[in-house]
N, C-alpha and C positions, 0 to 999 in steps of 0.2 A: 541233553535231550530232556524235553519235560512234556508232560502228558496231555498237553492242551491240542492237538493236532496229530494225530499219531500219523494219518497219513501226509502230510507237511515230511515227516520226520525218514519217512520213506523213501519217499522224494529226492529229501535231501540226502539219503545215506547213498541212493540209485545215482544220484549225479556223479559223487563222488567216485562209486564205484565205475563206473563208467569210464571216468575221465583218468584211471588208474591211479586216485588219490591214495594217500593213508593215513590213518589216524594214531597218534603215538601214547595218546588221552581222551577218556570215554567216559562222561559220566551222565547216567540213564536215572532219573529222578520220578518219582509217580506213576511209572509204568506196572501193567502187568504182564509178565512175563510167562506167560503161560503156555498151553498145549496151543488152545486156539489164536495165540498172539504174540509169537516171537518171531517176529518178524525180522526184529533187529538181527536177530543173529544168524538170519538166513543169508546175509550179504557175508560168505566168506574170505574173497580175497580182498573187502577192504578193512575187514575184523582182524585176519591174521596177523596185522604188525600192530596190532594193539599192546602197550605194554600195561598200561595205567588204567585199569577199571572198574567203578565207582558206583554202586546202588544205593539209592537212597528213595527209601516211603517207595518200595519195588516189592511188587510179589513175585518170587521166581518157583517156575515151576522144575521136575525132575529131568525134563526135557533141555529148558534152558542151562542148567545145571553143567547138563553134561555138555553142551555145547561150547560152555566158560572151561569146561577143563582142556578141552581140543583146541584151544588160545595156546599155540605154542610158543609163543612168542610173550605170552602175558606172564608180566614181574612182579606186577602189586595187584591186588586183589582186597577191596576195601568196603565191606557192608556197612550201612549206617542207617539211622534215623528209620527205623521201625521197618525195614525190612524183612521180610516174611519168606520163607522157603514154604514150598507145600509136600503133602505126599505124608505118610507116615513115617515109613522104612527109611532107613538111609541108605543116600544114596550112594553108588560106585564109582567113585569120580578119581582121575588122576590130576592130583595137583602138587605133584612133584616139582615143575618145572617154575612155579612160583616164588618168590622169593620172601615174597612181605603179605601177610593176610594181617589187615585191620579188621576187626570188628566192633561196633557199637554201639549203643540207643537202639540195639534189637532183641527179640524176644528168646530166652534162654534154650528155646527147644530148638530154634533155628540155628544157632552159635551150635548146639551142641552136633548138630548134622552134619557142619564143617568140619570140629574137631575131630569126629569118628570117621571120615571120611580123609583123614591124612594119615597115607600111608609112607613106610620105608623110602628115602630120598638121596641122592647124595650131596643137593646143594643143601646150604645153610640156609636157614628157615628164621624171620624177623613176624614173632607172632603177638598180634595185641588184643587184649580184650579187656572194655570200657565199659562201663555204666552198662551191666552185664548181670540180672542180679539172679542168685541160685542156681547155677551151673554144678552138681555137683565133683565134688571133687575126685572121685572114681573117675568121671570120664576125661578130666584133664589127666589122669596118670596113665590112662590107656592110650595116649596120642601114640602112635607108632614109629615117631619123628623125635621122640622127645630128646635124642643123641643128638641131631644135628639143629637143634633151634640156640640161633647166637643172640640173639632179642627177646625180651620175655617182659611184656608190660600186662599188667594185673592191676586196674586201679578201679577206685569208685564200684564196688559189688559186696554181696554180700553173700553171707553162706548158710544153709537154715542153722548148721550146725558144725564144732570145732572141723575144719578143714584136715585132711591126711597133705601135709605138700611133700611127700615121698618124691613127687614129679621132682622137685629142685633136682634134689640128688640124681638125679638120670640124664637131667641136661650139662654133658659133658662137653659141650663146644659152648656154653654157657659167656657172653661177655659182660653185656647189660642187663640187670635185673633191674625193674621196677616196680615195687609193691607197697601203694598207698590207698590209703580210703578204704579201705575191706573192713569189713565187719561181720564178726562171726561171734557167738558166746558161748564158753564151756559148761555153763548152767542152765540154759536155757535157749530152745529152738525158734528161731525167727522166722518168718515166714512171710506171704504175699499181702497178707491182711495188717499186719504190725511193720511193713516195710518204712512206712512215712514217719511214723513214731524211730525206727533204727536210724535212719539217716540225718535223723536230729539228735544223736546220741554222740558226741563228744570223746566219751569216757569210753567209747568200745575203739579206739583211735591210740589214747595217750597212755603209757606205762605212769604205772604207781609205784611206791619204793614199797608197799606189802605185795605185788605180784614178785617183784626182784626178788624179794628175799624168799618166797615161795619156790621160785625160780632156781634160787642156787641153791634150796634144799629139798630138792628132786624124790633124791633116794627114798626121804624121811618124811614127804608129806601126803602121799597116798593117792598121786597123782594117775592118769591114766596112762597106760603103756603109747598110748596116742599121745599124747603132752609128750611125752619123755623123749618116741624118737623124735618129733617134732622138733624138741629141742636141740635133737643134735645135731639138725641136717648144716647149720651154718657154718660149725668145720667142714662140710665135708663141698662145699659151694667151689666151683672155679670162677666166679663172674667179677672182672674187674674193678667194676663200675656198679654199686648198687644204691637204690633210693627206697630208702623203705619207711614207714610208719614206725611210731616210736612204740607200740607193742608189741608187734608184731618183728619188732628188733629182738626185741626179750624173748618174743616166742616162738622164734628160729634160730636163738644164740647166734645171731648175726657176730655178736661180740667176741665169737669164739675162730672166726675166720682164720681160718690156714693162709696166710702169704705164700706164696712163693717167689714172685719177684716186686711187684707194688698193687695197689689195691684204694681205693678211693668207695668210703662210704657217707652217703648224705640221710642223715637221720631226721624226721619231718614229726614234730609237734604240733597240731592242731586246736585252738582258742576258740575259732568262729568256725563255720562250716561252709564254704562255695565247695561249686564245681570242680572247678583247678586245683594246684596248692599254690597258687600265690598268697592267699592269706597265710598258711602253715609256716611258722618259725622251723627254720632246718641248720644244722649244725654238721658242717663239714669235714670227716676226715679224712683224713688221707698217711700213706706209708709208702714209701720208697728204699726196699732192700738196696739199691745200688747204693743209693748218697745215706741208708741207714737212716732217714731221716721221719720223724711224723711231722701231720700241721694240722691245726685244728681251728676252723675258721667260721666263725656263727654268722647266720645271715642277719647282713644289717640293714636288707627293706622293712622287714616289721618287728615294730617295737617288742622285747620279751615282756610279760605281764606275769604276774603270780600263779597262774594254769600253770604256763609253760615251766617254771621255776620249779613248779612241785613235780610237773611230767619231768625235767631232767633230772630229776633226787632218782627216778625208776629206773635208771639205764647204769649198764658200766661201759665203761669207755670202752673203743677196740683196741686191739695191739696191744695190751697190755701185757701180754704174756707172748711176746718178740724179742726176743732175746738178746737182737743184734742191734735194737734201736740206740742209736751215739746223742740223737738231737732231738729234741722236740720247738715246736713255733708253735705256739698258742696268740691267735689276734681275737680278742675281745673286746665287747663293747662298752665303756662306763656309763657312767651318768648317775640320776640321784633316783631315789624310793626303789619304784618296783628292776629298772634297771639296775641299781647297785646290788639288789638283794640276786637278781637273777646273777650276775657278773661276780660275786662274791662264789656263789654253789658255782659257777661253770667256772672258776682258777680252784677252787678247791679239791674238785674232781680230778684234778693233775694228778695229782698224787697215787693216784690208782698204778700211775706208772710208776711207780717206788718200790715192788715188790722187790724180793728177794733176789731176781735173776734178771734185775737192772741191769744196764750198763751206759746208762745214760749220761753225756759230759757236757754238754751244753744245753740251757735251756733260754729261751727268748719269748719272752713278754709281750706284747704289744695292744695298747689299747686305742678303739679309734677315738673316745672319750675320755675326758681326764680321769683316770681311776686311782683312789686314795688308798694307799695298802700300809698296812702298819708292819714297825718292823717285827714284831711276834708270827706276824704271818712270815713276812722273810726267814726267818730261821730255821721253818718248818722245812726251807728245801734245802740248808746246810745239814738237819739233822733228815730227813728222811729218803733225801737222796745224795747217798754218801761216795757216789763214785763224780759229781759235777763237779767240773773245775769251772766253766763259765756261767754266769748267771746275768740275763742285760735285760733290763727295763725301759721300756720306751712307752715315753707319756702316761707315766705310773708315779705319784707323787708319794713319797715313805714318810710315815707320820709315825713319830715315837709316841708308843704308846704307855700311859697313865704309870702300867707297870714298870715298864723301865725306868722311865725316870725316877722311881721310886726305888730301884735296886742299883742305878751308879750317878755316878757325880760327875766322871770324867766324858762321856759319851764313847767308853768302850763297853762293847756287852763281854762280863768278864767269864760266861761260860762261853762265847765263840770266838771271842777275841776281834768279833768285826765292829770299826770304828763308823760313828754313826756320826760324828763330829760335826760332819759337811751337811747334813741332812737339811733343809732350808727349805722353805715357801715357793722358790725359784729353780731348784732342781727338780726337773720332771724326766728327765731318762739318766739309767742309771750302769754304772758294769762291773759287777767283781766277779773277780778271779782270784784262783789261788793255785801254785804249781804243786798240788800232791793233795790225794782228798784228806790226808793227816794236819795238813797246814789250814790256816783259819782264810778265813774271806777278807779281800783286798779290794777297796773301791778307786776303780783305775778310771780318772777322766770323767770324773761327771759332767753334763751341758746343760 
C-alpha cells in the first residue's frame, strides 16, 4: 500500500475483507499511522492471517503499535527506511509471538522502543539491526529476550563510544552472529555531527598488528576493565556460524572461540567502503571436531591489495589452541605483486597452528593461482610441525632456493634428509610423506 490514495486503499482492503480474503504479506509504505488514521488496521479479520509485515517512510502511532502486537498470527516484523514511532514512553506491547523483527534506515530512538518493549518469550527470536547509528549499548543488554534470540545481525552502525557487548554472552540459543561495519573508538566519542567523516573512516573497521599485540598483553598495558571483559566474551559465544569485522575480531577474541562440536567463522577486511560487504575481502574458517578437521578458504571475488595484507598481520588465526585438530586445508590464492605479498603472510600464518599441543598429521596446500614456494619455506613445516606425516601441494611450484644450492651438490637437504632431486619447472603439485615424525620427508608421486 502507498500513500497516494488512502481512501483507494480502504476500499480495497473493505473488498477483500468482505469477500473473506487474506493477506499472508503486508507492506504499508508512506503512510501515517496515527490516532486519527489507522485505519488500516481496523480491518481485523482480514489482518489477522498476516504473517509478513513491512513499514516503510511510515509513522506509527502508540495506538497502531499495539494493534501490530494483537497480529497473532504475525512472524516477521520488518521496519525500514525512515520509519518513525511516535509517543515518548515506551510502549507495552507484546511481541512474543514474532519470530523475526528487522530493523533499519530508521531513527535510533524508534529502534530503541522496539528493543525495550521485547519481553520474556519462548519462541526463538531472528533479530536485525542495520544502518542503525547510536543505539546505545545498555539498552541492547536489557532486551528481556536476550536467552532466546537464535539470529543476531548488527551491521553498518556506530556507537558514540567503546560498546559493553556483555549482550553476546547472554544469548544462549545464539546460532548466527553477524557483526560488520560498526564503529566505535576507545579514545574518542563519535557523535551525530562527525557521523559522515566515521563512515569514511576505514581504519575504525581493519585490525593493526599494534592493536594485536596490545591485545594479547591485556594484563600489562592498562587497558579498561571494559576492553578486558570485552575481550573475553569470544570464549564464552555458542554461535556456530559467525561474520564479523576484522577488529572487532581482536576485540571480542573471536579467536579464542570454545568449539564444541564445529564452528564456521568469516573474518571481513575492508579496503573501500559500500553499503554491503561485497567489496570486503573475507577469509573463511572453519572446524569440524567430528572429522578433527580445519579449512581456511580466502575470498576470491576481490583482489587482496596491501590494506588487506597489513589488516591480516592484526589477527590470529582461530582454533589454534584445539587440541584435537589431525588436518588442516588451506586454499589460497597466487599470483604476482600485491597478491603474492598478500598469499606469502596468509601460508605464513599457518604456523600459528604449531604450538605446543598440536596434533596435527596432515596438511594440504592448494592454490587457485600458481604459487611459487621455496624449499626453505617447506622445511619450516618439517621442522615446526613435528607430529605431520603428510604434506600435499597442489598448484604450488618449489623453487630451490639461492641458499641451498649453496649448502649441497647432491639435491639432498642434509639436515632433513628430503630429496629435492625432482624438483623441476613442470612439477606443480606435490606429496610427501613419512611413516614416523622421526623419519625424514619422502616425495611420493609427483604430477
Amino acid at each position: 500500500l502507498f500513500k497516494e490514495d488512502k481512501y483507494m486503499h480502504r476500499l480495497l482492503l473493505g473488498y477483500y475483507n468482505r469477500k473473506n480474503g487474506s493477506l499472508d504479506k503486508l507492506k504499508i509504505e508512506g503512510f501515517s499511522l496515527t490516532d486519527k488514521d489507522s485505519g488500516v488496521f481496523s480491518f481485523s479479520e482480514l489482518l489477522r492471517n498476516i504473517k509478513n509485515l513491512c513499514l516503510e517512510n511510515t509513522v506509527v502511532s502508540i495506538d497502531a503499535l499495539r494493534a501490530i502486537s494483537e497480529m497473532k498470527n504475525l512472524q516477521v516484523l520488518e521496519l525500514g527506511k525512515q520509519t518513525k514511532i511516535l509517543e515518548d514512553s515506551t510502549p507495552e506491547l507484546n511481541l512474543s509471538n514474532i519470530q523475526k523483527i528487522d530493523m533499519h534506515d530508521i531513527d535510533s530512538t524508534s529502534a530503541q522502543k522496539i528493543l525495550q518493549s521485547l519481553g520474556p518469550r519462548d519462541k526463538y527470536l531472528e533479530l536485525y539491526i542495520r544502518s542503525i547509528n547510536f543505539i546505545p549499548s545498555s539498552v541492547i543488554n536489557n532486551i528481556k529476550c536476550l536467552d532466546k534470540i537464535k539470529i543476531f545481525d548488527l551491521s553498518n552502525t556506530a556507537f558514540e563510544k567503546e560498546p559493553d557487548f556483555g549482550f553476546l554472552e547472554k544469548m544462549k540459543s545464539l546460532h548466527t552472529l553477524k557483526l560488520y561495519k560498526i564503529r566505535y573508538s576507545s579514545t574518542e566519542e563519535l557523535n551525530e555531527e562527525n557521523i559522515n567523516e566515521i563512515q569514511e573512516k576505514v581504519d575504525l573497521l581493519n585490525p593493526t598488528l599494534q592493536q594485536l599485540d596490545e591485545k594479547n598483553d591485556l594484563p600489562n598495558n592498562g587497558v579498561s576493565l571494559l576492553v578486558e571483559n570485552n575481550m573475553k566474551i569470544g570464549a564464552q559465544l555458542t554461535a556456530l556460524d559467525i561474520h564479523i569485522d576484522g577488529k572487532l575480531y581482536n576485540d571480542l577474541g573471536i579467536s579464542k572461540l570454545n568449539v564444541k562440536e564445529e564452528a564456521t567463522i568469516n573474518v571481513m577486511f575492508c579496503s573501500i567502503l559500500q553499503e554491503d560487504t561485497s567489496s570486503a575481502y573475507s577469509i573463511n574458517f572453519s572446524i569440524d571436531k567430528k572429522t578433527k578437521i580445519v579449512e581456511i578458504k580466502p575470498c576470491l571475488d576481490v583482489e587482496p591489495c596491501e590494506a588487506i595484507t597489513n589488516a591480516l598481520q592484526g589477527i590470529s588465526y582461530p582454533f589454534t589452541e584445539c587440541s584435537d585438530v589431525e588436518t588442516i586445508y588451506m586454499h589460497m590464492e597466487g599470483g604476482q605483486g600485491a597478491q603474492f605479498n598478500f598469499a606469502y603472510m596468509f601460508l605464513s600464518k599457518i604456523f600459528e597452528y604449531s604450538g605446543d599441543t598440536n596434533t596435527v598429521k596432515n596438511i594440504c596446500i592448494e592454490s587457485n593461482k600458481l604459487y611459487e614456494m621455496s624449499t626453505d619455506s617447506f622445511e619450516m613445516f618439517s621442522e615446526k610441525f613435528k607430529e605431520v606425516l603428510r604434506l600435499e601441494l597442489k598448484n604450488i611450484s618449489l623453487t630451490v632456493s639461492e641458499k641451498f644450492k649453496e649448502n649441497t651438490e647432491t639435491g639432498l637437504d642434509k639436515q632433513t634428509g628430503t630429496s629435492y632431486e625432482k624438483v623441476n619447472d613442470s612439477t606443480k603439485d606435490y606429496l610427501f610423506e613419512r611413516k614416523s615424525k622421526t623419519d625424514k620427508f619422502e616425495m611420493v608421486n609427483p604430477k
